[in-house]
C-alpha positions as CSV (number, residue, x, y, z in Angstrom):
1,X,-33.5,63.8,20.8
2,X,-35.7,61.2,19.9
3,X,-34.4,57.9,18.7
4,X,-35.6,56.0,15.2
5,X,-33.5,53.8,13.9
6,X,-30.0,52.5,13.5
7,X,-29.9,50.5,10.6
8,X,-26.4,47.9,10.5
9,X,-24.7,47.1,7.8
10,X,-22.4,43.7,7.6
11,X,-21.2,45.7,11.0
12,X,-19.8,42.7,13.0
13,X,-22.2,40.0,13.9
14,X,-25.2,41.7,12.1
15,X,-24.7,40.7,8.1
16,X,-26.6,42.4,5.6
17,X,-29.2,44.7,6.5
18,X,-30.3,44.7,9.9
19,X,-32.2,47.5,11.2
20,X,-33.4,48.5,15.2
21,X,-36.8,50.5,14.8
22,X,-36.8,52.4,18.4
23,X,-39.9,53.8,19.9
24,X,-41.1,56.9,19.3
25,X,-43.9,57.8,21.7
26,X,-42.4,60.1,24.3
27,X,-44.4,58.2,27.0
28,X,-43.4,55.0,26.3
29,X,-40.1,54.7,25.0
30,X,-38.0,52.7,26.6
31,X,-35.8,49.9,24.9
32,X,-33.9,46.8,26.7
33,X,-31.2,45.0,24.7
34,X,-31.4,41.5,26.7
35,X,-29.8,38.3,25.2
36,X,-26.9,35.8,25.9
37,X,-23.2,36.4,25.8
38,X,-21.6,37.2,22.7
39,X,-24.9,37.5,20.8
40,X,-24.2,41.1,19.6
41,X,-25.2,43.6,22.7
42,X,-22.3,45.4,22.8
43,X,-21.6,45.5,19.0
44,X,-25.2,47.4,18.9
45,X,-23.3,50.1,21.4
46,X,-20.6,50.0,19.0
47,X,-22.9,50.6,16.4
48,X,-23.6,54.2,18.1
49,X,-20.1,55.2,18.7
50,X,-19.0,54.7,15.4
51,X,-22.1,56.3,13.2
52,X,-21.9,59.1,15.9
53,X,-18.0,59.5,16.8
54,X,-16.2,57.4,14.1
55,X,-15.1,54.8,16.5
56,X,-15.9,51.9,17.7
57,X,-13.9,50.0,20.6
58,X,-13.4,46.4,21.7
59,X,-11.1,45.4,25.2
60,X,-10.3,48.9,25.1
61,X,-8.8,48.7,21.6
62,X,-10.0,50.9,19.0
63,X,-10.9,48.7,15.8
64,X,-10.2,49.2,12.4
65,X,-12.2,48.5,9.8
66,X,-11.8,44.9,8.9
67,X,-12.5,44.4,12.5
68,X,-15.8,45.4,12.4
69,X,-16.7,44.2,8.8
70,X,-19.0,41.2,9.5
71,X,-16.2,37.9,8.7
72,X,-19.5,35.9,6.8
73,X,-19.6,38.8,4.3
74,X,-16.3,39.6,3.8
75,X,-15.6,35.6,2.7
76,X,-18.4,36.3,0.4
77,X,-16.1,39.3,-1.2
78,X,-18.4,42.0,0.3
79,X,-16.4,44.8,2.1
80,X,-19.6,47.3,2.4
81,X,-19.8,48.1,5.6
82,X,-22.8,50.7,6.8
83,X,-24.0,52.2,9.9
84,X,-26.4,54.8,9.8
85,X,-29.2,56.4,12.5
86,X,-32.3,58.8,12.3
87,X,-33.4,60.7,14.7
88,X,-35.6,63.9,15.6
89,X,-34.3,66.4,17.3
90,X,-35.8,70.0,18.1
91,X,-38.5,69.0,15.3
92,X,-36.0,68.4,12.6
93,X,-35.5,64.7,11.3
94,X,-31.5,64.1,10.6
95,X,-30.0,61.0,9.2
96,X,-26.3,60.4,10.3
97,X,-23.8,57.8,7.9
């Protein structure tokens, strides 16, 4: 399987659209999630488990949805909340919502 993109929508920290492009060469693919506490690492994880299992986790709790909807957009009276990845696999291109 070869990574994308993940594309975030108003998913915790990240409001509106905010999209990781992930490299595609198989030679040089590597990605590094680096940054300071609480600046959205492990909501990026959270990100995958919930386009790709349908949960997403925080302490050990599962969260709901108005958990992960991003607080600055829900004020705003927007409750769209979007995760999505592509990915190759086998030669075939799939999108997951």
């Amino acid at each position: 399987m070869i990574l994308e993109r993940l594309l975030m929508h108003n998913f915790m920290p990240y409001y509106g659209d905010v999209s990781v492009d992930f490299p595609t060469d198989i030679n040089a693919n590597m990605v590094i999630f680096h940054g300071e506490n609480t600046k959205g690492k492990t909501s990026i994880l959270n990100a995958f488990r919930w386009v790709l299992y349908g949960e997403a986790e925080s302490k050990g709790l599962v969260l709901n949805y108005e958990d992960m909807l991003n607080k600055r957009a829900a004020a705003e009276g927007d409750t769209k909340l979007l995760v999505e990845l592509s990915f190759i696999s086998d030669g075939a291109r799939y999108t997951v919502t």
